[in-house]
C-alpha positions in Angstrom: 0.0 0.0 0.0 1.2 3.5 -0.8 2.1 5.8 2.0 -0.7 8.6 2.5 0.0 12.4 0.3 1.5 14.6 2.6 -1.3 16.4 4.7 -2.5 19.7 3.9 -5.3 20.3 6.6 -7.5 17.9 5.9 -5.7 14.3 4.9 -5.9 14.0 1.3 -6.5 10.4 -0.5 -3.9 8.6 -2.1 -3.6 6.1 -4.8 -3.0 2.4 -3.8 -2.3 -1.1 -5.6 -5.9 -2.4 -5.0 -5.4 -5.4 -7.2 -3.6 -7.0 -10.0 -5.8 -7.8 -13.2 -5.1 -10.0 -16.5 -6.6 -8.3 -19.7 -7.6 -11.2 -21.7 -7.4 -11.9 -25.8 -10.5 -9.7 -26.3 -9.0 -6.9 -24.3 -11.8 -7.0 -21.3 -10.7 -7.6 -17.7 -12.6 -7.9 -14.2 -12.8 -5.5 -11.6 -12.7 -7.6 -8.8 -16.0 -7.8 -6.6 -14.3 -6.5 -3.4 -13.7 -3.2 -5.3 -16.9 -3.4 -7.6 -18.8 -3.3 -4.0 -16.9 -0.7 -2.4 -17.0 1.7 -5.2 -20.8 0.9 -5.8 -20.2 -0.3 -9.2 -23.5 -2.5 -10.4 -23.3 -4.1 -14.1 -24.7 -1.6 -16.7 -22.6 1.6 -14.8 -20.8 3.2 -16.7 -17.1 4.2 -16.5 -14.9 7.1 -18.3 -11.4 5.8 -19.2 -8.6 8.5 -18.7 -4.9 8.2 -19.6 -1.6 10.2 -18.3 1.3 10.4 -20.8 4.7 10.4 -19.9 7.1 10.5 -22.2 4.8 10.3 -25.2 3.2 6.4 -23.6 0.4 5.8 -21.2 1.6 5.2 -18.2 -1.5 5.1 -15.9 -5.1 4.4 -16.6 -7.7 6.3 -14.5 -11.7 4.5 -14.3 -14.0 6.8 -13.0 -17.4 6.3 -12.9 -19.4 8.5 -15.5 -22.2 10.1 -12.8 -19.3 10.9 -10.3 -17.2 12.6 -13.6 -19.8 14.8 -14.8 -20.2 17.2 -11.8 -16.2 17.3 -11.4 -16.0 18.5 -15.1 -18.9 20.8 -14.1 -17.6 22.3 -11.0 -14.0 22.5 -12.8 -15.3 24.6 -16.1 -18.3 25.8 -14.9 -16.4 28.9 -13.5 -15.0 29.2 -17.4 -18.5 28.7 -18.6 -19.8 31.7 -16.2 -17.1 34.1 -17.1 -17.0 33.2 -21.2 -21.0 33.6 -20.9 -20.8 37.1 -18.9 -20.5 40.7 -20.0 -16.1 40.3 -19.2 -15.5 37.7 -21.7 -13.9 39.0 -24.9 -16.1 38.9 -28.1 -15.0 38.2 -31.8 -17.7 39.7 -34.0 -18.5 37.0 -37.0 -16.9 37.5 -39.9 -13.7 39.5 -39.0 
């Protein structure tokens, strides 16, 4: 198990080897059931697959599940969305 972030008033999470899984001819693998019932996850859910790059390869591949990414990506750009919807943003008239 991965030792904890460093602690910046509240303790942050950290990443930790849960498990090890095969990915088989067809490319699918199995979440084990330990982690499919503490993250909630019921067949039909859906998942977003991210990547991180390093060095132009993936390195790490991120499941989230879709109704838990959609208000992240809200609360993230929906301070963008605001301001590029408001009076501040700058405008580009069509055609110029």
């Amino acid at each position: 198990m991965a030792a904890p972030d460093k602690e910046v008033g509240a303790q942050r999470a950290c990443c930790t080897v849960e498990a090890l899984v095969s990915v088989d001819e067809r490319g699918q693998l199995v979440l084990p059931k330990s982690i499919r019932n503490r993250a909630n996850l019921r067949g039909g859910d859906k998942l977003a697959l991210s990547t991180i790059e390093r060095e132009g390869a993936v390195c790490c591949i991120v499941l989230t599940k879709a109704a838990d990414l959609a208000p992240a990506v809200r609360a993230s750009l929906g301070p963008l969305a605001d301001y590029l919807g408001s009076d501040n943003a700058p405008r580009k008239e069509m055609g110029k």
